[in-house]
C-alpha positions as CSV (number, residue, x, y, z in Angstrom):
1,X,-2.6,-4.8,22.1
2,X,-4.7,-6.6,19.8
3,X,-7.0,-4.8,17.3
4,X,-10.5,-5.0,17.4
5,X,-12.7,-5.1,14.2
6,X,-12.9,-1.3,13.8
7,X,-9.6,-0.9,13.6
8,X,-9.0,-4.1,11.2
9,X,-11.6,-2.4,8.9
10,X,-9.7,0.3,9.1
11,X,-6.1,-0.8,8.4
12,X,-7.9,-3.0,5.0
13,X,-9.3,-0.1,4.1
14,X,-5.7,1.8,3.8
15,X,-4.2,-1.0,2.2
16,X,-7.2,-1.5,-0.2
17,X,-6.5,2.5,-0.9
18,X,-2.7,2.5,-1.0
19,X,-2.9,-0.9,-3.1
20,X,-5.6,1.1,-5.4
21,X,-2.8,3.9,-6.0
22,X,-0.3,1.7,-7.0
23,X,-2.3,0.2,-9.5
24,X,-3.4,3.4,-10.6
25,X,0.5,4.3,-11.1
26,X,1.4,1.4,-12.4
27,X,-1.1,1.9,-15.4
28,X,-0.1,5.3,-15.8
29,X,3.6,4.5,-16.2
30,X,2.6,1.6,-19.1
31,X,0.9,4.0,-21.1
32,X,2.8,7.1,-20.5
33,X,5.1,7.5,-24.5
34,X,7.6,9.4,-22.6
35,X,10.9,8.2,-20.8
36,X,10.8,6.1,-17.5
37,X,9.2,8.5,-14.7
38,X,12.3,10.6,-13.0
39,X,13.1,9.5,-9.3
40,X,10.1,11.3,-7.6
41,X,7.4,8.9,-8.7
42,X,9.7,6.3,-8.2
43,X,9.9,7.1,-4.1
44,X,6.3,7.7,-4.1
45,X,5.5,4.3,-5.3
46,X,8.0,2.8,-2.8
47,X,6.7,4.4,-0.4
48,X,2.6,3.1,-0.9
49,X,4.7,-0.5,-1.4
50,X,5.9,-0.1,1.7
51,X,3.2,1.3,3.7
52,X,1.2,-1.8,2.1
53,X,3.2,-4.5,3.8
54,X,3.8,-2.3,6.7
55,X,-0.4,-2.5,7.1
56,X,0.1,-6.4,6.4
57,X,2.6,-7.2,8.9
58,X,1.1,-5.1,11.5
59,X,-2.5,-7.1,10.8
60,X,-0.2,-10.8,10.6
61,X,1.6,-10.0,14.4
62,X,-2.2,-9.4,15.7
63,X,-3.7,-12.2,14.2
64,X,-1.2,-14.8,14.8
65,X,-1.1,-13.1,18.9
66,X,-4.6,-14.1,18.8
């Protein structure tokens, strides 16, 4: 199944939004005084990592299909 242009709009879109929020949590952490954020934010930010390259694999086995 390859994906058309919609759908490769699409799928940059998400990573440009996922990719946004991990900047965005990234920055908070550096200024944040207190301790190291507890586990929760943590998995949340492993998760956006990982829905990233999830987006960027999926978009590498299309192109390189053609």
């Amino acid at each position: 199944m390859e994906l058309d242009l919609d759908e490769s709009s699409l799928a940059i879109g998400r990573i440009e939004r996922a990719l946004s929020r991990i900047e965005r949590a990234l920055t908070e952490r550096a200024n944040r005084p207190s301790p190291p954020p507890g586990a929760s934010d943590q998995s949340a930010l492993k998760a956006e990592v990982t829905a990233v390259i999830g987006e960027l694999d999926r978009l590498i086995a299309e192109a390189n299909r053609g």
